[in-house]
N, C-alpha and C positions, 0 to 999 in steps of 0.2 A: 842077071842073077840077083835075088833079093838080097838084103844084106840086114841082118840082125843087128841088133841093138847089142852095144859090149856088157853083157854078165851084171857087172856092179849098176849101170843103171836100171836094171828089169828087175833084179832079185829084190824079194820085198816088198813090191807094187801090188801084187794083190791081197795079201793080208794087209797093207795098206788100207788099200779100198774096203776092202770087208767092213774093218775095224769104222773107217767111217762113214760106211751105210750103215753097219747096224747102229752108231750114234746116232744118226741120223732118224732113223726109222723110230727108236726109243722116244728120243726128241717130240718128234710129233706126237705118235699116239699120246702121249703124254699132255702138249697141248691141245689135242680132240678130247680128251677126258675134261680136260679148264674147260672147253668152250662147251663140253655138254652142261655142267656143273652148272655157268654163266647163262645159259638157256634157260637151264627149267626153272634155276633158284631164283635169278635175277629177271631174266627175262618174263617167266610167267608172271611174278609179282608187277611188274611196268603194264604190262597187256592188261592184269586183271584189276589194275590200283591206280594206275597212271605212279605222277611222281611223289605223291603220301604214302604209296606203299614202298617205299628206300628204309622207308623209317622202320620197318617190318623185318628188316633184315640185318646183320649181321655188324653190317658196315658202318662203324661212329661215324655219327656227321653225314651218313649219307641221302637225308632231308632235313632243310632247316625250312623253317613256315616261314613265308616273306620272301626268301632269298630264291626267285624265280631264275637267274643266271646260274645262279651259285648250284641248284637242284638240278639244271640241267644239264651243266657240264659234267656231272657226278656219274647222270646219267648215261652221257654219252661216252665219256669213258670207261664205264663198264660195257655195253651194249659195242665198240668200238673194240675190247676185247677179241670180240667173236671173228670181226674180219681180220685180225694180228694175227691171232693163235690159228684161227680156223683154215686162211688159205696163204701164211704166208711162206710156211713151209712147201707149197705148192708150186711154188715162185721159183723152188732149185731145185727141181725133177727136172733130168733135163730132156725126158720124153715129152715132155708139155714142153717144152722151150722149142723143140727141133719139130714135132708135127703140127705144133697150134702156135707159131708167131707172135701172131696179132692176139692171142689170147692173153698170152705171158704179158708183149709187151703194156694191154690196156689193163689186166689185172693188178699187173707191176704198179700199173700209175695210179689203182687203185689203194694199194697196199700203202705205196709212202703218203699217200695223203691221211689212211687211218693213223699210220703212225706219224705223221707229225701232230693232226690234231689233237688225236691222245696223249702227246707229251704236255701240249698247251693245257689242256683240260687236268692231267696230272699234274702241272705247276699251281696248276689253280686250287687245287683238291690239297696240296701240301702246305703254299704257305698262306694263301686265303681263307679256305675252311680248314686248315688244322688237320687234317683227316690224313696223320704220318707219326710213327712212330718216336718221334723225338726231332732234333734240330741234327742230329747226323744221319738219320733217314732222309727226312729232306733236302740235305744237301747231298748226298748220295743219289737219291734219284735227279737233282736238278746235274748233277753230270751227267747223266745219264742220257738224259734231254738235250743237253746240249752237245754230245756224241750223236742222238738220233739227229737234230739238224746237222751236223757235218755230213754226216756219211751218204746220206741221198745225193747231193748234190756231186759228189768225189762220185759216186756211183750213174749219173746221169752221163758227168763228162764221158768216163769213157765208155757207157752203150752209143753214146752219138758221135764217140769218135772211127766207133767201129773195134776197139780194144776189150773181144769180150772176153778174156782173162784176167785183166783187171777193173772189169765191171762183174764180173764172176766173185772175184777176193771183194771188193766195197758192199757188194749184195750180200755177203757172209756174212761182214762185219755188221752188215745193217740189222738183217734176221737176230743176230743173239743178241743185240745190244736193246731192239726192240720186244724180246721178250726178257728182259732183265729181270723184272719184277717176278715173273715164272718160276726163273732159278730161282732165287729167294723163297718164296712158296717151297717148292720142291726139296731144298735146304733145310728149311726149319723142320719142316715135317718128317723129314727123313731123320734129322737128331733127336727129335721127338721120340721116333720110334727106337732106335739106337737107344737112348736114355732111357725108356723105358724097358726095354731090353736085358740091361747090363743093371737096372734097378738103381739107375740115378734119377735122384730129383731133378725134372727141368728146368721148374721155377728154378730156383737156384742158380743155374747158368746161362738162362734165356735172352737174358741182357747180352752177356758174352758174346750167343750164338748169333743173334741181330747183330752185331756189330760187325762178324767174323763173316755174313753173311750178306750183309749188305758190300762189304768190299768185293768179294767173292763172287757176285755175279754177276759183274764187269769185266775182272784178272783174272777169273778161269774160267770161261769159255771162249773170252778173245787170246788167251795164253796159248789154252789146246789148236785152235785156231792155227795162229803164227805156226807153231810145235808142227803144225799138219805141215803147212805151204813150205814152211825149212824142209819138211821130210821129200816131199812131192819132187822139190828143186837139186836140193843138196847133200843131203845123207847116204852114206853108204847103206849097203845093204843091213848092217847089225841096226845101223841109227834107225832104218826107218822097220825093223821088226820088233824094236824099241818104244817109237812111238805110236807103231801097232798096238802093242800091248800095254802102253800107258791108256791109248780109247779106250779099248776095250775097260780098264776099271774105271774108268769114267762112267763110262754107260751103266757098266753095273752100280755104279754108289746113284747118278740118276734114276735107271729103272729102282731101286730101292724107296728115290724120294719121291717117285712118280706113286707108286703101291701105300706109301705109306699117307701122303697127302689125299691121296684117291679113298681109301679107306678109313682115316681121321676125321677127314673133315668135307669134300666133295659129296661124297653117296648120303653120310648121313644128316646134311642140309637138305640136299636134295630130296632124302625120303620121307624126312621129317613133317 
């Protein structure tokens, strides 16, 4: 005779789950919107300009004449973008993980090599070309980098120990920590709209919002995170339709900064 699971551990679990595939799902479309943005605006200008047409775009510093390393890495870390955002949310379907293997696993090893390059490439982009908001953006993103090199390697151990529940949790940690910059984008632009909104000046508190923003896209998504894998393990049934309901306004203030970045500043570069 089968034998049920006792009440307090079941109750909950699926608004759980709900709460975070629909993060999830937001999440990405969200980064398919970046990588389209990063296609047409960045990518067509490289296709049609090579790397004098950086200078054409948006991004200070993103060609200097002479500096042939320095232009390149600029490059590729935008261009380097596309496989981040574009498949690496792909990485935790876990229908590609259970019918295509060998897909996951070589995409996987695709994935940590964009993102570790792209950290190299953004260190370089921060404190060699300058190309960062101030000396606590860049040290904010050089954390950041330096969490992308831990967490692959904590994530390698246990796929090759065979412990894929926690190469499941270090692959989490990896995905948000490697789109950092994203939330940031997503952030600003979503205050932006909010301020404009409520008929506050931005300028005005912009500085603020970078600061409040750059911390913020480390501590809160690796926070909901933790908040998730507590709920998953040890919450009772209130706890975890609690932090059901904390995703769920997650997603909603994201899906806000995904519409508000998408409509500010993506579409109309792109159609520009």
């Amino acid at each position: 005779m089968a034998v049920s699971a006792p009440p307090h551990l079941t109750t909950g679990v699926p608004a759980l789950r709900f709460s975070a595939r629909l993060w999830f799902i937001v999440a990405v479309l969200g980064q398919w919107l970046f990588v389209f943005y990063v296609v047409f605006y960045y990518g067509g200008r490289l296709a049609s300009g090579g790397l004098v047409a950086m200078s054409e775009t948006h991004l200070r510093g993103g060609y200097v004449a002479g500096d042939g390393v320095g232009n390149v890495a600029v490059a590729s870390h935008v261009l380097l973008a596309i496989l981040i955002q574009g498949g690496g949310g792909l990485q935790l379907v876990s229908g590609i993980r259970k019918r295509a293997p060998r897909l996951h696993h070589w995409t996987g090893r695709v994935f940590l090599v964009a993102v570790l390059l792209n950290s190299i490439s953004g260190l370089y982009m921060n404190w060699v070309r300058g190309i960062n908001g101030g000396t606590f953006d860049a040290v904010s993103n050089t954390v950041t980098a330096a969490l992308i090199f831990l967490f692959p390697p904590l994530a390698l151990r246990h796929a090759m120990a065979g412990r894929s529940d926690g190469h499941r949790r270090w692959a989490l940690r990896l995905f948000l920590v490697a789109n950092a910059v994203w939330f940031v984008r997503v952030g600003v632009y979503g205050s932006v709209y909010v301020a404009d909104q409520l008929n506050i000046d931005f300028g005005g508190i912009a500085s603020q919002v970078f600061v409040v923003m750059n911390i913020a896209k480390l501590l809160v998504p690796l926070g909901l995170l933790e908040l998730y894998f507590w709920a998953q393990r040890r919450a009772s049934s209130t706890g975890r339709m609690v932090v059901a309901s904390v995703l769920v306004a997650a997603t909603l203030v994201m899906g806000l900064g995904v519409y508000a970045v998408t409509t500010l500043r993506w579409l109309p570069r792109v159609l520009s």
